[in-house]
C-alpha positions as CSV (number, residue, x, y, z in Angstrom):
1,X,66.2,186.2,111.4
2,X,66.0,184.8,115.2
3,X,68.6,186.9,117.2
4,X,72.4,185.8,118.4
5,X,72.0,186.4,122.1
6,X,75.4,187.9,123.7
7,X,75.2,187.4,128.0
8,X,77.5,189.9,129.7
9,X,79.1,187.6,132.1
10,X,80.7,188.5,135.2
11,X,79.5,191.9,136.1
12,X,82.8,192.9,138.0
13,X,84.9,191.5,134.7
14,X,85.5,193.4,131.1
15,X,82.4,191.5,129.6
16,X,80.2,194.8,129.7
17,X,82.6,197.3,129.0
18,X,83.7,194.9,125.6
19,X,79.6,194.9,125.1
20,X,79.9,199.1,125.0
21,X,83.5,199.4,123.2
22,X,82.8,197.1,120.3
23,X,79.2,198.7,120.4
24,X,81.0,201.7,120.1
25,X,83.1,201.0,117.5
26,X,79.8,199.7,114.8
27,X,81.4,196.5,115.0
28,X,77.7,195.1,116.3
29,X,76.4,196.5,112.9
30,X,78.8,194.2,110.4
31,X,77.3,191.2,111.6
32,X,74.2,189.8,109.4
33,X,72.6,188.4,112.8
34,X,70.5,190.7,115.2
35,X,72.4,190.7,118.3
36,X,70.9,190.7,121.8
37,X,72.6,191.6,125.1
38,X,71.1,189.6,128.0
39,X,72.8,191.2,131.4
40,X,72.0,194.2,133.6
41,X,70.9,197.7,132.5
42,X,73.0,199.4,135.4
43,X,76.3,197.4,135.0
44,X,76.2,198.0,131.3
45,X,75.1,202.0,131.9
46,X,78.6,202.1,134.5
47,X,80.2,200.1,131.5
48,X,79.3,203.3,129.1
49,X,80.6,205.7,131.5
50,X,84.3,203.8,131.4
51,X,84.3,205.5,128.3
52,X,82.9,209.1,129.0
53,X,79.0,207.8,127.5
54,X,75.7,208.1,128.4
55,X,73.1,205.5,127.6
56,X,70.3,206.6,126.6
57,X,67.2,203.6,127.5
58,X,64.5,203.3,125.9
59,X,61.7,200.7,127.4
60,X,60.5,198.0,124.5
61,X,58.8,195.5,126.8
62,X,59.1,193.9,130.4
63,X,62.6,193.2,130.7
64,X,63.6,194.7,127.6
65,X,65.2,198.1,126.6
66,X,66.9,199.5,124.1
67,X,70.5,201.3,124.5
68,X,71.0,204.2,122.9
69,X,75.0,205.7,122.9
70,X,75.9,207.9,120.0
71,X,73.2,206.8,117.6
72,X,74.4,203.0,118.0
73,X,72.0,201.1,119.4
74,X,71.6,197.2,121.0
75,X,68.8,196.0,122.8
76,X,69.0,194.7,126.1
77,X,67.1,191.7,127.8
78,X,68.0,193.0,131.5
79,X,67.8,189.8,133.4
80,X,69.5,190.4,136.6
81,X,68.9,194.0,139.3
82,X,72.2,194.7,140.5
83,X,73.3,198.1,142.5
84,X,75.5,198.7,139.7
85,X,77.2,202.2,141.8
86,X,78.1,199.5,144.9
87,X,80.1,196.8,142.6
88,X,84.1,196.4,143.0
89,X,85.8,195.6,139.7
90,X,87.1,192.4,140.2
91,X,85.1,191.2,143.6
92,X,81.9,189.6,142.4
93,X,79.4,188.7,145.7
94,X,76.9,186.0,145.6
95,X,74.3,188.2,143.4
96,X,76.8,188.4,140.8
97,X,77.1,184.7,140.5
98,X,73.8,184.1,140.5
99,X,73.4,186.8,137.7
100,X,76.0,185.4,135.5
101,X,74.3,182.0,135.6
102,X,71.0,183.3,135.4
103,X,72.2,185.0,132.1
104,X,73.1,181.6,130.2
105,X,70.4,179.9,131.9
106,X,67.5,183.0,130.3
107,X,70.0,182.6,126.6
108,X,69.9,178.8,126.6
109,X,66.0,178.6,127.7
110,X,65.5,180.8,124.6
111,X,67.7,178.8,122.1
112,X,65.7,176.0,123.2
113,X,62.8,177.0,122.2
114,X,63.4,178.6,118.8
115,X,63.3,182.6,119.3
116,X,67.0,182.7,119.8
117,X,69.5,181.3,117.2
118,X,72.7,180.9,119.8
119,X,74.5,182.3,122.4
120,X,77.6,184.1,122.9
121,X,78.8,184.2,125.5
122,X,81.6,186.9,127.8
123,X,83.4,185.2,130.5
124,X,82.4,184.3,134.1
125,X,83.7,183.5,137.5
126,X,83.7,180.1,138.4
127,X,84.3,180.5,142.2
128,X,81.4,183.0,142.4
129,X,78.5,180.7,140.4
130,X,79.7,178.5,142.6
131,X,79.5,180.6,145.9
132,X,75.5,181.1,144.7
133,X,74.6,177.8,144.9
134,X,75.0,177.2,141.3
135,X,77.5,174.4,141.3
136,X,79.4,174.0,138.0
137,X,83.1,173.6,136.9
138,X,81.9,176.6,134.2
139,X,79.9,177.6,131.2
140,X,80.3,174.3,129.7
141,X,79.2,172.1,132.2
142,X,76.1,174.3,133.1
143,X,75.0,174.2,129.1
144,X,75.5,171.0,129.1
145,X,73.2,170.3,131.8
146,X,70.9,172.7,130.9
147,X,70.1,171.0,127.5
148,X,69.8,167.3,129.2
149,X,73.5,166.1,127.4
150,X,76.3,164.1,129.0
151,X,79.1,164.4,127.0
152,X,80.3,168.0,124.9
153,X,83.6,168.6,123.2
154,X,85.6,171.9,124.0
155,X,86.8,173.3,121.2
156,X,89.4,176.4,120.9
157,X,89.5,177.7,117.2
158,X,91.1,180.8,115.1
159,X,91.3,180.7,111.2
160,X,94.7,178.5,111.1
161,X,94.0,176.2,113.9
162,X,91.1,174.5,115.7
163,X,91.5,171.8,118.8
164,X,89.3,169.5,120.3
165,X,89.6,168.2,123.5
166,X,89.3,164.7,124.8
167,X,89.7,165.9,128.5
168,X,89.9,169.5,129.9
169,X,90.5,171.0,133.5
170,X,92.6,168.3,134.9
171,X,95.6,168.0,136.9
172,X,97.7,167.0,134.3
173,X,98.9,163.3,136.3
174,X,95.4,162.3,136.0
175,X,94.9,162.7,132.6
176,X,95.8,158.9,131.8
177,X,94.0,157.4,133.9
178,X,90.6,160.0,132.7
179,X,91.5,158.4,128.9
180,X,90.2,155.7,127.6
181,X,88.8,154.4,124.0
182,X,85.4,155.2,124.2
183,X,86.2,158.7,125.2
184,X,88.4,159.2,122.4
185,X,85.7,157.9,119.9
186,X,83.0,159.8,121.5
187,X,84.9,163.0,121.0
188,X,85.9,162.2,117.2
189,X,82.3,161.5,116.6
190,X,81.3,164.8,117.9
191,X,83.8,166.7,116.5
192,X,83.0,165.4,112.8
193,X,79.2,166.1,113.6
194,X,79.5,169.3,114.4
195,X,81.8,170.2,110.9
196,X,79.2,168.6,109.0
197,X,76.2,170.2,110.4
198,X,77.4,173.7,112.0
199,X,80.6,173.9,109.8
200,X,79.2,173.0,106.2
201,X,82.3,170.4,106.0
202,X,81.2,167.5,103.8
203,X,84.2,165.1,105.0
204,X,85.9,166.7,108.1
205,X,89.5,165.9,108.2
206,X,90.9,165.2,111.4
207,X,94.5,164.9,113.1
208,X,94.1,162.9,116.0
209,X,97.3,163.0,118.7
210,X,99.4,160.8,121.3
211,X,99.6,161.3,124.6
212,X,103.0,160.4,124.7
213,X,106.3,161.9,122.9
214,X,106.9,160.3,120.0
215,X,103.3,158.6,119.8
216,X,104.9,156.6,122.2
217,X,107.5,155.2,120.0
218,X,106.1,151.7,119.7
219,X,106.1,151.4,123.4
220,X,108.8,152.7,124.3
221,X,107.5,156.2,126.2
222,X,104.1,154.3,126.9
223,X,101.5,152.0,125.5
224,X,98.4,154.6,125.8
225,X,98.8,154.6,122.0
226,X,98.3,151.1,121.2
227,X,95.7,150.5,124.0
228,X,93.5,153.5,123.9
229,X,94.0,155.9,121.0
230,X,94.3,153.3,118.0
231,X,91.2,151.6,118.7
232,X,89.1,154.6,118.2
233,X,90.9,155.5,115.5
234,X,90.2,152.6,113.6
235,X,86.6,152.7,115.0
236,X,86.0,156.3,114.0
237,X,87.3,154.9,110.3
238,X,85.5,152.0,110.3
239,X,81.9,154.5,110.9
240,X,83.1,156.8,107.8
241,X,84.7,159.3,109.6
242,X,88.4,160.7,108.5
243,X,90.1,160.5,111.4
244,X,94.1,159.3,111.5
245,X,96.5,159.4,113.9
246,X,98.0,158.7,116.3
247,X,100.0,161.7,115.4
248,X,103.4,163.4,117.7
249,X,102.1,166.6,118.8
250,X,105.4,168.4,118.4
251,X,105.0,167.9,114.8
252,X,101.5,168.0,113.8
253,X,100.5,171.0,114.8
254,X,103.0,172.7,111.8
255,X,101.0,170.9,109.3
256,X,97.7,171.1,110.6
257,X,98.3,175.2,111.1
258,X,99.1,175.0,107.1
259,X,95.7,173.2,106.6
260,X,96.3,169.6,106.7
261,X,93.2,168.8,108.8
262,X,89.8,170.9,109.8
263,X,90.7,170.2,113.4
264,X,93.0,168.3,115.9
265,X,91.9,166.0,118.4
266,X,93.9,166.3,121.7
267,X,94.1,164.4,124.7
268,X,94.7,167.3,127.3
269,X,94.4,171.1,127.9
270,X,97.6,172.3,127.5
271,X,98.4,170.1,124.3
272,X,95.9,172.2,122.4
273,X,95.7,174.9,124.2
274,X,99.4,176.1,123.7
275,X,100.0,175.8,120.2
276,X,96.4,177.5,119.8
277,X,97.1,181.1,121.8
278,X,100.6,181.3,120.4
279,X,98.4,181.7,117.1
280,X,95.5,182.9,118.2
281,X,95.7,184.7,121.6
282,X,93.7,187.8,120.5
283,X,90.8,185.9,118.9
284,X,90.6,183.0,119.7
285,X,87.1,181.4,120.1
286,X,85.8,178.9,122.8
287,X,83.1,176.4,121.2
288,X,81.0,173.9,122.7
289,X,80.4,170.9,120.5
290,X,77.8,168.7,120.9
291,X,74.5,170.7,122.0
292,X,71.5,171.2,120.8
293,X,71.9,174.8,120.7
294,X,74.9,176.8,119.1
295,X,77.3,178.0,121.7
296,X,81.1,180.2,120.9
297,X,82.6,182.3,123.6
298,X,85.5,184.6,124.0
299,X,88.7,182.7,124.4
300,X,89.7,185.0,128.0
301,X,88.8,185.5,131.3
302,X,87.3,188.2,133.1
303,X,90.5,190.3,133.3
304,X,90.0,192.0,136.5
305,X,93.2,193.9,135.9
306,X,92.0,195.0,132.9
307,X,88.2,195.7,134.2
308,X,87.2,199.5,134.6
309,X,89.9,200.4,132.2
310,X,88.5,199.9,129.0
311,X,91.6,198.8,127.3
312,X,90.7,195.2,126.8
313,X,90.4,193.9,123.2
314,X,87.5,193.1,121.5
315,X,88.9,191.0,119.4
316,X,88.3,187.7,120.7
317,X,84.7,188.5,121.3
318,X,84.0,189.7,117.7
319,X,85.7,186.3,116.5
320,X,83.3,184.6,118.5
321,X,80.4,186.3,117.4
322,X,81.4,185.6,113.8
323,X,81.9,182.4,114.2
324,X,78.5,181.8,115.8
325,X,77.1,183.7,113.0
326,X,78.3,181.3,110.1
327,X,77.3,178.4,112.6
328,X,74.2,179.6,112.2
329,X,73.4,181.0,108.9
């Protein structure tokens, strides 16, 4: 079986000492996919020694070890050369940046040519990819562009709730004015792809929401309804797809957490992502819709508070490798 491939992310973050503690823990060795870590063997040896370990290293090609801590073992494509002993938690530099992008970048080129299955990945620093030269909102743009496609679908999930959404990281007065029909469509049609092929759902069902209170109450808080969201609905229908809606977010989401629909199409961050960490803030999984390649990610940042510590929670990271794992399988 081709191997899941797990980049470490930010260096200075909690991404390598999550690797070590669920490593630790045999939670790597419940999962029916080989795992591979693609990071640095330094920052992940400084990880082991957050929690009193040695790692033993093993050479198994060029590039490639094998970690050894406690009889547990993971391999390790080491991609990046950092001076592990001169890193600050929680200050990446410009080498870091590049090293976190250069991580996807090695884990996509992989997937793309069938000897990887998919990626997991831990999280990054936006400012310092960006700092490198490597000038991307995120993971999901840089994937994106990676494997040659324009439009992907974010997608926050747990085992009562998942949300797709139609736009992400805006300022939330622009969001009308970012909406429009085909957007909406294009976002339904991916998100009932991706249950079909990568979720096993014959006939996904899907809640699809207002942007206004209400659903606009016929026009009274707005008109986006009518204009925008209704047409692709009926589009979406019209193509097979079982998608209905408009529906008022502040009563949806009760249903669909009881398993009235596969997923929930929102129109902005916050409409999904709230109701989705009140349920799931512990392990909830990012997922890119869309690509060629499987993609699920931890549902947290880098946690510099937390970084150095190793208290974090591996909880998020373990749903997301799960999940990638019966995307896969």
């Amino acid at each position: 079986m081709k191997p899941l491939l797990l980049t470490m992310g930010d260096p200075t973050g909690i991404g390598p000492e999550l690797i070590i503690k669920a490593l630790l823990g045999g939670a790597f060795e419940r999962f029916q996919a080989p795992l591979q870590v693609v990071g640095d063997l330094g920052v992940l040896q400084r990880a082991a020694a957050v929690f009193g370990k040695v790692a033993a290293v093993e050479q198994i090609g060029i590039d490639h070890v094998q970690l050894t801590i406690d009889d547990r073992k993971i391999y390790l494509a080491s991609i990046s050369r950092l001076e592990a002993d001169q890193l600050t938690y929680g200050q990446p530099d410009k080498a870091c940046g590049r090293a976190m992008a250069g991580y996807v970048e090695w884990a996509v080129s992989r997937c793309l040519e069938g000897t990887a299955s998919g990626i997991v990945t831990c999280p990054i620093n936006k400012a310092a990819i960006n700092a490198a030269g490597v000038n991307f909102p995120g993971h999901t743009e840089l994937l994106a562009e990676r494997c040659g496609i324009n439009k992907v679908v974010m997608m926050l999930a747990g085992d009562k709730l998942k949300v797709c959404l139609v736009t992400t990281h805006l300022a939330y007065k622009d969001v009308p004015q970012a909406l429009n029909s085909a957007e909406i469509l294009e976002t339904i049609r991916i998100t009932d792809r991706a249950f079909r092929n990568q979720f096993g759902v014959k006939k996904p069902k899907l809640a699809v929401l207002s942007l206004n209170p209400h659903a606009g109450e016929n026009g009274l808080f707005g008109d986006e309804e009518a204009e925008l969201i209704v047409p692709a609905i009926e589009q979406a229908q019209a193509e097979g797809i079982a998608a209905d809606g408009p529906h008022s977010a502040d009563t949806l989401f009760h249903f669909a957490a009881k398993g009235s629909h596969d997923a929930v199409i929102c129109m902005y961050h916050d409409q999904g992502l709230i109701p989705l960490k009140l349920l799931h803030f512990e392990d909830g999984v990012n997922v890119t819709l869309g690509l060629p390649i499987v993609r699920t990610s931890v549902d947290h940042g880098t946690a510099y508070d937390l970084a150095g510590t190793g208290q974090a929670s591996t909880e998020s990271l373990l749903a997301a490798i799960r999940m990638a794992q019966q995307m896969v399988i």
